[in-house]
C-alpha positions as CSV (number, residue, x, y, z in Angstrom):
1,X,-16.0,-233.6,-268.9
2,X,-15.8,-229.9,-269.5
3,X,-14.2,-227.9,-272.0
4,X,-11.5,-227.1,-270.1
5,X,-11.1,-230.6,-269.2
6,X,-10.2,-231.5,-272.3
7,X,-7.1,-232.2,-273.9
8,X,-5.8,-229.9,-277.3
9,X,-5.8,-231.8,-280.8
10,X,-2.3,-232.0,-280.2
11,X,-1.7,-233.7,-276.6
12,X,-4.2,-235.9,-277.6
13,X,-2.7,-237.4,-281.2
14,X,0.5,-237.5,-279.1
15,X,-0.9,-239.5,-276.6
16,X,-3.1,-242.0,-278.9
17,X,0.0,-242.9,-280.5
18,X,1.9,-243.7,-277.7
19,X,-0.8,-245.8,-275.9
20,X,-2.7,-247.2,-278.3
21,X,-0.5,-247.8,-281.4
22,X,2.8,-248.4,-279.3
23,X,5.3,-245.9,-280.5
24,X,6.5,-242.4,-279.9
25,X,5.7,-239.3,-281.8
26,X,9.2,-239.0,-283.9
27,X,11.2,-236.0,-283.3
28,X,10.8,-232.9,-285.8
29,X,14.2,-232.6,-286.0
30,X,14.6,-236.3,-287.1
31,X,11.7,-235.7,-289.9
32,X,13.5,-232.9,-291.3
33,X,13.5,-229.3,-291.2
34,X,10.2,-227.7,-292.0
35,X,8.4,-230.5,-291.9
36,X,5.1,-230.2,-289.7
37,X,4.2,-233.2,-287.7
38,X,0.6,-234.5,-288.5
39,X,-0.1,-234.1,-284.4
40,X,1.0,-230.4,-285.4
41,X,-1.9,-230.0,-288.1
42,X,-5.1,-228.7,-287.8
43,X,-8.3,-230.1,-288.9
44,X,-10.0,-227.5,-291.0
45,X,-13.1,-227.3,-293.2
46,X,-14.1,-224.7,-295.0
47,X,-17.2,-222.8,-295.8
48,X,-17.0,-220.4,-298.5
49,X,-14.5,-221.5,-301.1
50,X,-14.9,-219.1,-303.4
51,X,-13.2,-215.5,-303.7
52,X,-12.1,-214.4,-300.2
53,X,-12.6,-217.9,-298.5
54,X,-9.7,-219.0,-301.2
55,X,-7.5,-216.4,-299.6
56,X,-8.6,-217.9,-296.2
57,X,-8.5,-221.3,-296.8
58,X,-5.1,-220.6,-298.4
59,X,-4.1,-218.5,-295.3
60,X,-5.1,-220.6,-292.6
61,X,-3.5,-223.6,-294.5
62,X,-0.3,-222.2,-293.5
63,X,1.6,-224.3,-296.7
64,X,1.0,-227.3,-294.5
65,X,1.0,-226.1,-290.8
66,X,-2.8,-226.7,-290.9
67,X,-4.8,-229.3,-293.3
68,X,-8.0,-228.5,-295.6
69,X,-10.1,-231.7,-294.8
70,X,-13.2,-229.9,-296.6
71,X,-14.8,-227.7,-298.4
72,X,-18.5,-226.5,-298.3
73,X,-19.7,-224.2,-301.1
74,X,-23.2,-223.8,-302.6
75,X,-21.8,-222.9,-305.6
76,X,-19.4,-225.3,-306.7
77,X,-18.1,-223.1,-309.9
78,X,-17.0,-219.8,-307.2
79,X,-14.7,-223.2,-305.4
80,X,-13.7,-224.5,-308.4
81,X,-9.5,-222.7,-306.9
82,X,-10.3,-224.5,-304.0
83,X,-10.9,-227.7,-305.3
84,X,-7.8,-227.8,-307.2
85,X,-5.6,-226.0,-304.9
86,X,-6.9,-228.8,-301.8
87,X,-7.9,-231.8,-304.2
88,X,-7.8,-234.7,-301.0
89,X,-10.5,-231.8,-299.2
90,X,-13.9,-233.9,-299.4
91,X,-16.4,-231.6,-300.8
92,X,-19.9,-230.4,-299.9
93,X,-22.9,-227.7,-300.7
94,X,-24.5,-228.0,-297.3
95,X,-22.6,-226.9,-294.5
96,X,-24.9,-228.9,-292.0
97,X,-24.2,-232.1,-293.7
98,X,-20.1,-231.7,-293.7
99,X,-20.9,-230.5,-289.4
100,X,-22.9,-233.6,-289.3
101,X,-20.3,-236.1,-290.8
102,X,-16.8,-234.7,-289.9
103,X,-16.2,-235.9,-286.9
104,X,-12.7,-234.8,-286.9
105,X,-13.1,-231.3,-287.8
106,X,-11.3,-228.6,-285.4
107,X,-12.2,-225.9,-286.7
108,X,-13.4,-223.7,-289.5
109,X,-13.5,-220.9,-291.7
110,X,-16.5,-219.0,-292.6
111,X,-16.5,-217.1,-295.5
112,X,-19.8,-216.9,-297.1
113,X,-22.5,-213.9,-297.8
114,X,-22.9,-211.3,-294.2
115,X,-26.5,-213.2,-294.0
116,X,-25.0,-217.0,-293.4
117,X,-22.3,-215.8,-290.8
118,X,-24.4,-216.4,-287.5
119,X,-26.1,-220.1,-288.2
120,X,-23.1,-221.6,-289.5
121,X,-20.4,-220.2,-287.0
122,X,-22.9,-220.8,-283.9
123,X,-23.7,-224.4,-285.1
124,X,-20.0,-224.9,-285.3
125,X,-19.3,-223.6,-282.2
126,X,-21.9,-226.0,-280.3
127,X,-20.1,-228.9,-281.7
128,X,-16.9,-227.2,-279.9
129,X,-15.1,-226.5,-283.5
130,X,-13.1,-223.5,-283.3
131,X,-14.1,-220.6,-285.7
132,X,-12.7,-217.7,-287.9
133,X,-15.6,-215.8,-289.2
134,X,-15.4,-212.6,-292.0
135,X,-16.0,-209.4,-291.1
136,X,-18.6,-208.4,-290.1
137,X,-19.0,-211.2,-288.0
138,X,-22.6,-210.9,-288.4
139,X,-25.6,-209.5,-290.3
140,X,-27.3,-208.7,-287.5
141,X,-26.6,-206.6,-283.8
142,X,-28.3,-209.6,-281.8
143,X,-26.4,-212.5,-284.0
144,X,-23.1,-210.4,-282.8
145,X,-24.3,-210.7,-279.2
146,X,-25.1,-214.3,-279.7
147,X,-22.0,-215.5,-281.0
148,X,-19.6,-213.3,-278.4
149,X,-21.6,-215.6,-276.0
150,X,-21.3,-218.8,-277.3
151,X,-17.9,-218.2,-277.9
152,X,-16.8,-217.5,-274.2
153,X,-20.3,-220.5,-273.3
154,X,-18.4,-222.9,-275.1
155,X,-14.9,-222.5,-274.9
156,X,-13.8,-221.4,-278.1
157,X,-11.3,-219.7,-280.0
158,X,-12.4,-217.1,-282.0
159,X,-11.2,-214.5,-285.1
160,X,-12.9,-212.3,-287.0
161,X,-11.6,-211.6,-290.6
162,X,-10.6,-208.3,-290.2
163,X,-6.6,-208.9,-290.9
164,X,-5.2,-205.4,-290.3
165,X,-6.0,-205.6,-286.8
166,X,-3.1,-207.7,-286.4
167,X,-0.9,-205.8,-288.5
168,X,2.1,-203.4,-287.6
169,X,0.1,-200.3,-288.4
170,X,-2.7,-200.4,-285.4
171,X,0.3,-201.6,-283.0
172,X,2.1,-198.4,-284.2
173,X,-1.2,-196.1,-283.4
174,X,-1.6,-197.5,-280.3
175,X,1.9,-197.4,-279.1
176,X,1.9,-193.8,-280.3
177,X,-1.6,-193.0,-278.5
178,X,-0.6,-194.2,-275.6
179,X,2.5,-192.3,-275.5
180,X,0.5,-189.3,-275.2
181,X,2.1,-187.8,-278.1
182,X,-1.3,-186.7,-280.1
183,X,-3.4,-186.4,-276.5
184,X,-7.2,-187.2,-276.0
185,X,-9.1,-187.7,-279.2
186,X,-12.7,-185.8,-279.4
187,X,-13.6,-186.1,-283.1
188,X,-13.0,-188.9,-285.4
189,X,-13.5,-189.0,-289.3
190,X,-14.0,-192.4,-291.4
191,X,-15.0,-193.1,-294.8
192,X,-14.7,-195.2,-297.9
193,X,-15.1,-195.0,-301.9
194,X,-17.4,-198.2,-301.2
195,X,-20.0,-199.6,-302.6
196,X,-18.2,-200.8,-305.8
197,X,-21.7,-202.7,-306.5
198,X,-25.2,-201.6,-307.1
199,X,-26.9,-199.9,-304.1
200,X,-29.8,-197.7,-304.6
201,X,-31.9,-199.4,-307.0
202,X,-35.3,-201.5,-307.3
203,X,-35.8,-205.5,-306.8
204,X,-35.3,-207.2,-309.9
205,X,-38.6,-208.4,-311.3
206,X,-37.9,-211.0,-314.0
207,X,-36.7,-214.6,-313.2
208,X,-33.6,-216.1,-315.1
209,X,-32.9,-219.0,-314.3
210,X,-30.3,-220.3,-312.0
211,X,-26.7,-220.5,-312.6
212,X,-25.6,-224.2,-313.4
213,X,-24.0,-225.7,-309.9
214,X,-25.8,-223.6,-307.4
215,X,-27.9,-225.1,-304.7
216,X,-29.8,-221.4,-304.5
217,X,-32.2,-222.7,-301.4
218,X,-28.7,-223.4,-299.4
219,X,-27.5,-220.3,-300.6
220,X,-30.8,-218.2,-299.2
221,X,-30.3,-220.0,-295.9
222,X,-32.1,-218.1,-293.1
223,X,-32.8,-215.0,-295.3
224,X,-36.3,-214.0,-296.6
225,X,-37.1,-215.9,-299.8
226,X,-36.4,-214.2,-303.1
227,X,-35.7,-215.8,-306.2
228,X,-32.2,-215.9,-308.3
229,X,-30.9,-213.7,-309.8
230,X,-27.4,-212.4,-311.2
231,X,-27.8,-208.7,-309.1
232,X,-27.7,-210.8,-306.4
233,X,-25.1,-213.6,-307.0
234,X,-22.1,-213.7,-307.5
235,X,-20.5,-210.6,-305.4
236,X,-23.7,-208.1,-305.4
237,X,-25.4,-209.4,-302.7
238,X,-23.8,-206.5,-300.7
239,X,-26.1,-204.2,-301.5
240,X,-29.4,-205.7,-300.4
241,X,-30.4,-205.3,-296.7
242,X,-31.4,-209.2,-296.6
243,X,-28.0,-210.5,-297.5
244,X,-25.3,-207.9,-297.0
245,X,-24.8,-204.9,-294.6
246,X,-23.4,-202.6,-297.5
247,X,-20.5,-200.5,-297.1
248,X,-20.7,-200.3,-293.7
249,X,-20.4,-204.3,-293.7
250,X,-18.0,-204.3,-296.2
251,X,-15.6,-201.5,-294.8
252,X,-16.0,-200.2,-291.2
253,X,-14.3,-203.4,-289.9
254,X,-11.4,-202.6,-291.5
255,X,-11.8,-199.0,-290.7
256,X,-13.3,-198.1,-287.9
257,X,-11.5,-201.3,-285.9
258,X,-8.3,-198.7,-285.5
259,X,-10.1,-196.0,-283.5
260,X,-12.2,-198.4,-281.8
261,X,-9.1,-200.4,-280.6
262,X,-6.8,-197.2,-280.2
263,X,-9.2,-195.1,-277.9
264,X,-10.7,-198.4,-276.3
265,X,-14.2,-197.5,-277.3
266,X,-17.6,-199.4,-275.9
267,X,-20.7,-199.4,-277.1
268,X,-22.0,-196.0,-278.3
269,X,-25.0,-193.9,-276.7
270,X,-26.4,-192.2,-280.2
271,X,-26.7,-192.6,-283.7
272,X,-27.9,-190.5,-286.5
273,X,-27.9,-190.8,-290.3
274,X,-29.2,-189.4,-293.4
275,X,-28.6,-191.1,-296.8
276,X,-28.1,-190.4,-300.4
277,X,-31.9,-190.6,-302.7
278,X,-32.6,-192.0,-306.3
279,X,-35.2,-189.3,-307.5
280,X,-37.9,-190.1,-309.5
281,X,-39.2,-187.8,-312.3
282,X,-41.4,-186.1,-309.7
283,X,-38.2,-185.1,-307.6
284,X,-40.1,-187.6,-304.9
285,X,-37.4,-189.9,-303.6
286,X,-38.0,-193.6,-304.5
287,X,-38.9,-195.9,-300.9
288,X,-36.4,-198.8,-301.6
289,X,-36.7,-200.7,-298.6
290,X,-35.1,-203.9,-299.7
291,X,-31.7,-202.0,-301.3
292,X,-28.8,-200.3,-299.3
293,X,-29.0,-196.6,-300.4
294,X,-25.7,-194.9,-302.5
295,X,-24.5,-193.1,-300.0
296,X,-24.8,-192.4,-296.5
297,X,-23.2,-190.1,-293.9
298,X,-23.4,-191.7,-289.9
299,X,-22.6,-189.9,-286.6
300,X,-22.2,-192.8,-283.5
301,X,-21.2,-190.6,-280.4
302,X,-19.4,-192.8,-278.0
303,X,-18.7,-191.9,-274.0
304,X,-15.4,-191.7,-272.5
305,X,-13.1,-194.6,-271.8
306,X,-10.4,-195.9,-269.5
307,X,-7.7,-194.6,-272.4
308,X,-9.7,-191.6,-273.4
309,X,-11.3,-189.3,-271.0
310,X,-13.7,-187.6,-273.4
311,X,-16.5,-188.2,-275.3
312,X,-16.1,-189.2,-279.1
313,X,-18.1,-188.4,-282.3
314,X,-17.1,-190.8,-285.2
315,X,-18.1,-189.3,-288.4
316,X,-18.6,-192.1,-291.1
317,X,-19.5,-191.5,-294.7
318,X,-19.3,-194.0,-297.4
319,X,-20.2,-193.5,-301.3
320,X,-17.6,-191.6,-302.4
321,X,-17.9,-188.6,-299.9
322,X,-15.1,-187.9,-297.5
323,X,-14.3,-185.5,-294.7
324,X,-12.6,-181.8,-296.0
325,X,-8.7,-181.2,-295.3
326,X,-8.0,-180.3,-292.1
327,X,-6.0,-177.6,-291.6
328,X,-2.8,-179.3,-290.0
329,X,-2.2,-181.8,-292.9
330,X,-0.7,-179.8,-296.3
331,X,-3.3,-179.5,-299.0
332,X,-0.9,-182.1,-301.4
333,X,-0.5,-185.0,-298.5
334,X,-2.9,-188.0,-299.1
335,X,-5.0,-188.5,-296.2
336,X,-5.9,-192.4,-295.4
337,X,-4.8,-194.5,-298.7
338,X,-2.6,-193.0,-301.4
339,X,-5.2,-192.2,-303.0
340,X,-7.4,-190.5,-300.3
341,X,-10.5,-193.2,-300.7
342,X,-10.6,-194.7,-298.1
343,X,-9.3,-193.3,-294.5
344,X,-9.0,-192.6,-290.9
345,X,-8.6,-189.5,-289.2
346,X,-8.5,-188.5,-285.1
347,X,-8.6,-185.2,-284.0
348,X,-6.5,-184.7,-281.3
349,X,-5.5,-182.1,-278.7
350,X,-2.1,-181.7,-279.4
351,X,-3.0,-183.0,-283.3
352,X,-4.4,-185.5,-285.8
353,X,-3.7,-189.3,-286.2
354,X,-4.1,-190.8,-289.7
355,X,-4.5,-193.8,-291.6
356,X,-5.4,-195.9,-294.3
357,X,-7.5,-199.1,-295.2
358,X,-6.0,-201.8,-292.9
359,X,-4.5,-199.2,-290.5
360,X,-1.7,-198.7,-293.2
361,X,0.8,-195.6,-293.4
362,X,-0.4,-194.3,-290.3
363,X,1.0,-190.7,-289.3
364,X,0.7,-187.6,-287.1
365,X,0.9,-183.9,-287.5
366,X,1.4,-182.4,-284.6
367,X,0.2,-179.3,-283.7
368,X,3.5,-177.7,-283.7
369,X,3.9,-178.8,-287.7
370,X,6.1,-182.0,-287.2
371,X,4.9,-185.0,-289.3
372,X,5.5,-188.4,-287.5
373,X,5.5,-191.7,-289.8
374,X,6.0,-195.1,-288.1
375,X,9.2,-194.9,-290.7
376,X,10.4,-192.2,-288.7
377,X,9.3,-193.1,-284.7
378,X,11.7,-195.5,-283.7
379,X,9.2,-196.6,-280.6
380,X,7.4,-198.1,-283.6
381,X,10.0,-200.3,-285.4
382,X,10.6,-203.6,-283.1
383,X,6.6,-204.7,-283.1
384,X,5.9,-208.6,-283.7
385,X,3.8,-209.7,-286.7
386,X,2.7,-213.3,-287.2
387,X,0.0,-212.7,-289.4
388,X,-3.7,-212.6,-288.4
389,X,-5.0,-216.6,-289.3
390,X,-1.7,-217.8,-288.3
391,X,-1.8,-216.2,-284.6
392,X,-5.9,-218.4,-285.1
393,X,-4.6,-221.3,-285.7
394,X,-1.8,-221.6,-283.4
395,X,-4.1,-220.3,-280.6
396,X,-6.7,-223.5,-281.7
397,X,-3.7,-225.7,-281.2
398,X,-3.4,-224.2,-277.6
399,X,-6.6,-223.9,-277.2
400,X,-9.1,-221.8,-275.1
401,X,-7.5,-219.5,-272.5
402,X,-4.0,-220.3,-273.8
403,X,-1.6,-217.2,-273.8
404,X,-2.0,-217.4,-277.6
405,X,-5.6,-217.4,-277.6
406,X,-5.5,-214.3,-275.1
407,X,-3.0,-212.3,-277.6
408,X,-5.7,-212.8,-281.2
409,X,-6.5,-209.8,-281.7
410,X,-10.3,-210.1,-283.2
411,X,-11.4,-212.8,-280.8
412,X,-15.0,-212.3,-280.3
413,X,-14.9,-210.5,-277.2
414,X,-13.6,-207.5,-278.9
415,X,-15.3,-208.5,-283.0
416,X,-18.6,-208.6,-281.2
417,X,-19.2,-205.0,-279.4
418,X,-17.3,-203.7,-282.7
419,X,-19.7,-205.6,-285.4
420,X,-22.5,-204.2,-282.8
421,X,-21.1,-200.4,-283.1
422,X,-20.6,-200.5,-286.8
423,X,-24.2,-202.4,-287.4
424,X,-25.5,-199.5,-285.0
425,X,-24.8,-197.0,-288.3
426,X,-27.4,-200.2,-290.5
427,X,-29.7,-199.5,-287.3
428,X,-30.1,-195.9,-288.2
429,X,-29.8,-196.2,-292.0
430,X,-32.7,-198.1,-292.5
431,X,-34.5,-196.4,-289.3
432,X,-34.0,-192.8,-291.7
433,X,-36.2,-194.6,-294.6
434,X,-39.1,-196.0,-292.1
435,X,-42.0,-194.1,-293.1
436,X,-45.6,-193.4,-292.2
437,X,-48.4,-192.2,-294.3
438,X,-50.7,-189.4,-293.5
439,X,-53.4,-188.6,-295.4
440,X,-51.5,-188.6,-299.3
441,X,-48.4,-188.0,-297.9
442,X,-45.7,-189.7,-296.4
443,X,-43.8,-189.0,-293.3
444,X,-40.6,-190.0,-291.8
445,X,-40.1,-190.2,-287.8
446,X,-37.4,-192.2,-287.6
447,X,-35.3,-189.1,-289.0
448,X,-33.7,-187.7,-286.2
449,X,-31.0,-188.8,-283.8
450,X,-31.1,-192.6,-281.7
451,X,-30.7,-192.9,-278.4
452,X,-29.1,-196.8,-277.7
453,X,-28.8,-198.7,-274.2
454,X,-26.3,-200.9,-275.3
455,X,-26.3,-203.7,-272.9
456,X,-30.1,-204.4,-273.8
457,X,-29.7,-204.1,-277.4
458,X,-32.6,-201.4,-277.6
459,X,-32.9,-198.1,-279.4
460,X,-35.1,-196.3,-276.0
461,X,-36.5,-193.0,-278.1
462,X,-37.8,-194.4,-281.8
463,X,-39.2,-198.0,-280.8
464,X,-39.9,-198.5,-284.9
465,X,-36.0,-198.8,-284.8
466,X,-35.7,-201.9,-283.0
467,X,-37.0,-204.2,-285.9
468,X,-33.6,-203.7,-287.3
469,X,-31.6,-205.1,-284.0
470,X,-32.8,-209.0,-285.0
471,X,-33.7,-210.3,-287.7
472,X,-36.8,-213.1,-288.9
473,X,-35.3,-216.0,-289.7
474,X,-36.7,-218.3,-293.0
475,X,-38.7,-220.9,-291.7
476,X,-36.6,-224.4,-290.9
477,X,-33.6,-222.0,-290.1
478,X,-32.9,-220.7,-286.4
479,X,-30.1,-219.2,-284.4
């Protein structure tokens, strides 16, 4: 029986109970107001308990609408909220065991360490669970491929983490956009005060030993082997290239979603980057490989689409540096958050399109000095928001192809090319450090712009570059 073929979790309690245990499914109404019938409730385990998988196990638990039948963490001290907020959830450290013996599972929530995202959603997904995944989706360009794949092979409903793209603010940018009010977009500007970890520095050296509760092999999963240590676990894994995908990971999917959505972007054609240097005493920049760098400024050109009929540069910069005023916007306005940190910024023809972190406070100067706030467009008032793991799990009750599957806004089909775009700007990063040595010296070819055929996955001008489309999994450990 196909997919297709196959009955949602909640036609088929419904009909177990009438045919095999003899009695109806009571009326709602009859149980009393609020209450959500157990055919209603969604199987969920989740993987990640700690730190932003609370928040998602929390959110997709719905205060009962769904039910936490597990939780899978490899450090049982980050889950220690989750274990007392879902105390009936059976518990487990290795995510393959809970897939093996949950039969019952629907779906799950992945919120571990960029490096574990692909094996554990695409293992799910082959056992037809139903998957919410944190931005990025992936760690690597092909993993995104991959999983936008399986997700469409195997019938199944998909979210990425990135919550503001269901929020009011993109709805109100796209509304406006498509009004025609700020006109085609040629230039965009995106940035972030992020990393707010260590980037830049050397691999540690010395070997303490592991935190108390941590199963650190499960925690390595398909990454290269390294041993423990604290600049890697908890929280700074962010910053090494073998577990995290640095700010760009940690940001762009928040940020760079709203453009991408708004102007309907694809895949982009080019890529170029340069990145901020810890100097050694010789003024000789350090080669560290292994570690994000500080800073880093990206340029992803991307070709005309169906909404925008000319070709966009996005200008992304991370590390604390940020695009200049433009001219339109008054020298005391914000731009992006209050506080200017993090932001968006689309340069118009007939004037600029802002916003913050999440698509927040979005605005427009126009041209002809009129500032438009969603506070004061009344086009922009009456849009519906059901909240991003809410619209996930109502579309898994539906299931695939449902009208609520079709309305999630980060289902793969669009989280995938996205992840891919933003992981382009990881592609060029570590393609600016790839060196050669000649003679004593050291050169560095891959500095210099990318060319990318995006349907093939393949940098065509620099083939040095393409070592950072896939990466080698640990031994025992496959996609």
């Amino acid at each position: 029986m196909s997919s297709q073929q196959k009955s949602t979790r909640r036609s088929f309690i419904k009909k177990t109970a009438v045919t095999v245990l003899g009695f109806s499914i009571v009326p709602r109404h009859v149980l009393g107001q609020g209450f959500t019938a157990p055919s209603d409730q969604l199987n969920i385990a989740v993987i990640g308990g700690g730190g932003k998988g609370y928040s998602d196990a929390v959110n997709a638990w719905g205060g009962g609408t769904s039910r936490i039948s597990a939780i899978c963490d490899v450090d049982w001290n980050m889950a220690a909220n989750a274990f007392e907020k879902f105390p009936d959830a059976k518990r487990y450290k290795d995510y393959r065991k809970l897939l093996d013996e949950m039969n019952d599972i629907d779906a799950i929530t992945v919120s571990t360490p960029d490096h574990t995202h692909a094996v554990i959603a695409h293992a799910a997904m082959q056992l037809n669970k139903h998957v919410y995944v944190q931005k990025p989706l992936t760690h690597s360009i092909h993993e995104a491929r991959v999983l936008t794949e399986a997700a469409n092979r195997y019938k199944i409903v998909s979210q990425m983490g990135n919550q503001g793209a269901s929020g009011g603010g993109v709805k109100t940018m796209i509304k406006w956009f498509d009004e025609g009010i700020v006109g085609s977009v040629s230039e965009v500007h995106v940035w972030t005060n992020r990393p707010v970890w260590p980037q830049g520095i050397k691999s540690p050296t010395d070997k303490p030993s592991v935190m108390d509760g941590l199963d650190w092999d499960n925690w390595i999963g398909p990454a290269q082997w390294v041993d423990y240590h604290p600049l890697y676990h908890p929280f700074k894994w962010r910053g090494w290239w073998n577990f995290g995908t640095g700010a760009l990971g940690d940001m762009a999917c928040h940020l760079i979603d709203p453009p991408f959505r708004v102007l309907g972007l694809g895949y982009p054609t080019e890529v170029e980057s340069s990145v901020g240097a810890i100097f050694s005493r010789d003024w000789v920049p350090d080669y560290l490989p292994e570690s994000c760098p500080p800073s880093s400024r990206t340029q992803l050109k991307f070709p005309a689409s169906d909404k925008n009929p000319v070709e966009v540069k996005m200008d992304w910069t991370d590390g604390g540096l940020r695009p200049f005023h433009p001219e339109l916007i008054p020298a005391d306005h914000p731009i992006g958050d209050d506080d200017s940190a993090n932001g968006v910024i689309m340069m118009g023809e007939k004037g600029i399109m802002t916003c913050g972190t999440y698509a927040e406070n979005p605005k427009i100067y126009l041209n002809s000095g009129e500032v438009m706030t969603a506070e004061t467009n009344a086009t922009a008032t009456t849009l519906p928001e059901n909240g991003h793991h809410a619209d996930w799990v109502n579309a898994c009750k539906e299931g695939y192809g449902s009208d609520e599957h079709k309305r999630l806004t980060s289902s793969f089909d669009f989280a995938g090319p996205l992840t891919e775009s933003i992981l382009m700007g990881n592609l060029a990063i570590r393609s600016f450090n790839v060196r050669e040595q000649k003679g004593d010296n050291f050169e560095y070819p891959g500095r210099k712009k990318l060319l990318w055929d995006g349907e093939n996955m393949k940098i065509t001008n620099f083939e040095p570059a393409n070592q950072f489309v896939k990466r080698t999994y640990r031994e025992g450990w496959s996609l």
